[in-house]
One Martini backbone bead per residue (centre of mass of N, CA, C, O) as a GRO file, in nm:
protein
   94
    1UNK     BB    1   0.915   0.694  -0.758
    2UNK     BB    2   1.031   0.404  -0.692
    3UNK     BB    3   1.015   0.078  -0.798
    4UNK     BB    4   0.927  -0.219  -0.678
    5UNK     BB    5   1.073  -0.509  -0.702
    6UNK     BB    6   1.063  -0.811  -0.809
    7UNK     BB    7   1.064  -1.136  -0.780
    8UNK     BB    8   1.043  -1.411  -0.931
    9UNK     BB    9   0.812  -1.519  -0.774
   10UNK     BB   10   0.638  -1.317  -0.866
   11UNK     BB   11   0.653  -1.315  -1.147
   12UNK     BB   12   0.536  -1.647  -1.181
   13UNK     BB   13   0.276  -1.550  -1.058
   14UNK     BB   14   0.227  -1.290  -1.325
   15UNK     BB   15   0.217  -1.501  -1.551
   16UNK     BB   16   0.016  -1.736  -1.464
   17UNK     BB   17  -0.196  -1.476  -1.446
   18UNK     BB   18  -0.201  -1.424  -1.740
   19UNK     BB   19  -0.268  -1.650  -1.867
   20UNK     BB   20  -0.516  -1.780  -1.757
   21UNK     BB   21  -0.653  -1.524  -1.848
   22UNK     BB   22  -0.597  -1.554  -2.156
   23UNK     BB   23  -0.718  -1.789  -2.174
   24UNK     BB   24  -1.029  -1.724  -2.122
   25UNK     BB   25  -1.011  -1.516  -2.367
   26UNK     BB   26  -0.869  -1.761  -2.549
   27UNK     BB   27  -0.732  -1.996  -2.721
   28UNK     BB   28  -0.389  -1.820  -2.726
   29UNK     BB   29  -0.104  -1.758  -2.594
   30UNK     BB   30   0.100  -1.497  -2.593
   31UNK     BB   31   0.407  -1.346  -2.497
   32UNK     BB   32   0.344  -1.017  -2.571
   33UNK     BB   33   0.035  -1.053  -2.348
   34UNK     BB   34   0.232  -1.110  -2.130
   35UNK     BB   35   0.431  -0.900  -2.124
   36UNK     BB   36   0.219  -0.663  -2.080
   37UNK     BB   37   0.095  -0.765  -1.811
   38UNK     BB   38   0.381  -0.823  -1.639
   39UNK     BB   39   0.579  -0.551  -1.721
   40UNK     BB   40   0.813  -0.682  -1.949
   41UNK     BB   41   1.059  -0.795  -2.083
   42UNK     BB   42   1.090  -1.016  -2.328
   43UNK     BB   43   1.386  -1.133  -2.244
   44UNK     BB   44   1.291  -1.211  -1.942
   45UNK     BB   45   1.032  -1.371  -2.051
   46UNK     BB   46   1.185  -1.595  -2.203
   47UNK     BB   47   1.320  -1.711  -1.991
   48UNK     BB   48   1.107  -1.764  -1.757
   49UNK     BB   49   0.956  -1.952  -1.964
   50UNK     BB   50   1.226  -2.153  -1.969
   51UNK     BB   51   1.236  -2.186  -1.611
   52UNK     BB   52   0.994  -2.328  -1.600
   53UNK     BB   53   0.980  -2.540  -1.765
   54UNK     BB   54   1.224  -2.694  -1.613
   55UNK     BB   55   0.994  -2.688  -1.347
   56UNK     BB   56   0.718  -2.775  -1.454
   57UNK     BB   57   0.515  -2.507  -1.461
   58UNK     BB   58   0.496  -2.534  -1.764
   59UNK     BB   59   0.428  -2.563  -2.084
   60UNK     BB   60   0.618  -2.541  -2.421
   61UNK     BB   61   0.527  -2.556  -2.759
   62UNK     BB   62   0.290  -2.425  -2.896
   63UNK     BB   63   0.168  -2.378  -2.633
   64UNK     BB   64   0.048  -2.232  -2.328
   65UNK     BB   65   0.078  -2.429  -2.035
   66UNK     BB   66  -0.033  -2.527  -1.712
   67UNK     BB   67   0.065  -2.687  -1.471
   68UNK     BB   68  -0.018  -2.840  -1.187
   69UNK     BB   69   0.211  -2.742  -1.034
   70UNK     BB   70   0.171  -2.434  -1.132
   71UNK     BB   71  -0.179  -2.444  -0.988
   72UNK     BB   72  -0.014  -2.502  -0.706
   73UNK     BB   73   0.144  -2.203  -0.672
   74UNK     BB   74  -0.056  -2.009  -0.742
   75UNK     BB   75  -0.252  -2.104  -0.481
   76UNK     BB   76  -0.080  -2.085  -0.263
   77UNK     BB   77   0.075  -1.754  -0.310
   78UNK     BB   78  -0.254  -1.676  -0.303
   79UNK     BB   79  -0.255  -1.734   0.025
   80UNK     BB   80  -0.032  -1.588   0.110
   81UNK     BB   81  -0.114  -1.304   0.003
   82UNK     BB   82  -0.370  -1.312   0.209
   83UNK     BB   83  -0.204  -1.295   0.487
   84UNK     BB   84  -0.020  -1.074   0.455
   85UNK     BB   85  -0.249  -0.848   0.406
   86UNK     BB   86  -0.417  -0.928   0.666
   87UNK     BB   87  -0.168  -0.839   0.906
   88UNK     BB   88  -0.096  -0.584   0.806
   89UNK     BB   89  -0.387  -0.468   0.851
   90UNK     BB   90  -0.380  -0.519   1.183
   91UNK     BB   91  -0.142  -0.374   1.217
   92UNK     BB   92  -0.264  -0.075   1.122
   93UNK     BB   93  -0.520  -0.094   1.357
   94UNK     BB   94  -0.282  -0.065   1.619
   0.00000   0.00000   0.00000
């Protein structure tokens, strides 16, 4: 069975909750185990994480940090995907 492709957008949603996961979890955040939570090529993640940063939804200096917008984009994204989520439900209940 094939695997379906994410978007950028989800892509950009799936680093950024890996960041997050793994802030909480240590003092700083690597790009490897962002690599492996998001489960994309390094050399992917490594682009993806510099058009981030030049859209301003994260910093990446020494360490990588999360910016206002980028927390604002990831809370918006998971308010649509569990709007997409509930009406697929009722779709699916008629």
């Amino acid at each position: 069975m094939a695997k379906e492709r994410r978007s950028k957008i989800q892509l950009y949603y799936d680093i950024i909750t890996a960041i997050v996961e793994d802030t909480q979890n240590n003092d700083s955040v690597s790009p490897t185990r962002i690599q492996f939570k998001c489960n994309t090529s390094y050399d992917k993640l490594t682009k993806y994480l510099e058009e981030m940063k030049e859209r301003q939804i994260l910093e990446k200096e020494k360490v990588i940090k999360i910016t206002e917008k980028g927390m604002k984009f990831h809370s918006d994204y998971a308010k649509i995907n569990e709007l997409i989520l509930d009406v697929s439900r009722d779709i699916k209940a008629t």
